[in-house]
C-alpha positions as CSV (number, residue, x, y, z in Angstrom):
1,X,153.3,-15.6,83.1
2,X,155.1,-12.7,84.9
3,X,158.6,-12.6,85.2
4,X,160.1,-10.9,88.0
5,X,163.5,-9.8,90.1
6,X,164.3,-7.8,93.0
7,X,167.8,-6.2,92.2
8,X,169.5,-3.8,94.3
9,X,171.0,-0.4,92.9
10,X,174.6,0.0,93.7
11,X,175.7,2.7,91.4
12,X,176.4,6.2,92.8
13,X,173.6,8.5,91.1
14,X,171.2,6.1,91.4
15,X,168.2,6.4,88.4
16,X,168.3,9.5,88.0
17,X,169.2,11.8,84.7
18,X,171.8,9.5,82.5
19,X,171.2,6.1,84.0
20,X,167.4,6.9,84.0
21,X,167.1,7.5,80.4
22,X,169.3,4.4,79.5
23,X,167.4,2.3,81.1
24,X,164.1,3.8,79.5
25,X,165.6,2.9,76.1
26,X,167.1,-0.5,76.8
27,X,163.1,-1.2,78.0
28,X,161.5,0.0,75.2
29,X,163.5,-2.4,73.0
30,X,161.3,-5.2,74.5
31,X,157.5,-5.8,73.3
32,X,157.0,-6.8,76.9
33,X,154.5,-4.8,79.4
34,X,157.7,-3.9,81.8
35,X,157.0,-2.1,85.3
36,X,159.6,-0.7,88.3
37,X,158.1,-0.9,91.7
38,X,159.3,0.9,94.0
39,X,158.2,1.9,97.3
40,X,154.7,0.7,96.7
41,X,154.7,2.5,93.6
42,X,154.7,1.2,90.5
43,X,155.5,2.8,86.9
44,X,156.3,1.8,83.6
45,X,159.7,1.3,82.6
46,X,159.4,2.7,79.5
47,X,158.7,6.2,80.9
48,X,161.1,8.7,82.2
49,X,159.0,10.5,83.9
50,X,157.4,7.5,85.5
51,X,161.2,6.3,86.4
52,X,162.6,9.4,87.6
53,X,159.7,10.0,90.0
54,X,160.7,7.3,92.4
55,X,163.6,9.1,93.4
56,X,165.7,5.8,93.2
57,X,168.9,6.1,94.6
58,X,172.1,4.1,95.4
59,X,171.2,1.0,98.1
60,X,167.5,1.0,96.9
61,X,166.0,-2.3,96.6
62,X,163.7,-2.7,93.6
63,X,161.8,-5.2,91.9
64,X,161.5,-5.4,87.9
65,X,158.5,-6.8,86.5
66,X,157.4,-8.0,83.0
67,X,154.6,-9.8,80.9
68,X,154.9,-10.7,77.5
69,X,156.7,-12.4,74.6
70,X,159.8,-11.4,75.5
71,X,159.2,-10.9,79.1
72,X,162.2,-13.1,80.0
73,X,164.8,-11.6,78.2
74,X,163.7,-8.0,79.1
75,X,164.1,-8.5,83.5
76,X,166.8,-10.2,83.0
77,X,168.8,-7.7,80.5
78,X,167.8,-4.6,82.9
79,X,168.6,-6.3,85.7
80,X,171.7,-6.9,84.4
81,X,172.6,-3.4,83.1
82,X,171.4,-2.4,87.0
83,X,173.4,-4.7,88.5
84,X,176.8,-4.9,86.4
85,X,177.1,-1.9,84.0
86,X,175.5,1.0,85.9
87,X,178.2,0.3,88.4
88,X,180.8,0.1,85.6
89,X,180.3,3.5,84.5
90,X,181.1,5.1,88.3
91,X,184.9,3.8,87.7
């Protein structure tokens, strides 16, 4: 089953660069199929590319998606390092 969460970015770069490419790297940790969307578009997390072409900045509202094993775990540990640590880093 599909695990899901709409979180909202609050840090002030946004996903872009830095922030971007930790969040690839915490994804790709996780055996789970994990997906960003977006906008109506939908990438995989584990892509920079894919990531960095939303163009995900601070206020967006995005939803996190993932299927798998370990599926749980993964939404709720990016969520998370959206929600909580991104912002962190800006102080």
């Amino acid at each position: 089953m599909a695990q899901e969460k709409n979180v909202s970015v609050t840090n002030e770069t946004g996903l872009h660069a830095r922030p971007a490419s930790q969040f690839v790297q915490m994804a790709s940790q996780y055996n789970a199929d994990t997906q960003i969307i977006f906008d109506g578009k939908t990438v995989n997390a584990k892509s920079i590319m894919g990531v960095m072409s939303l163009g995900i900045v601070r206020g967006s509202q995005i939803k996190i998606q993932s299927k798998g094993e370990d599926s749980v775990e993964a939404v709720a540990d990016l969520a998370e390092f959206i929600e909580k640590t991104l912002p962190e880093e800006d102080h």
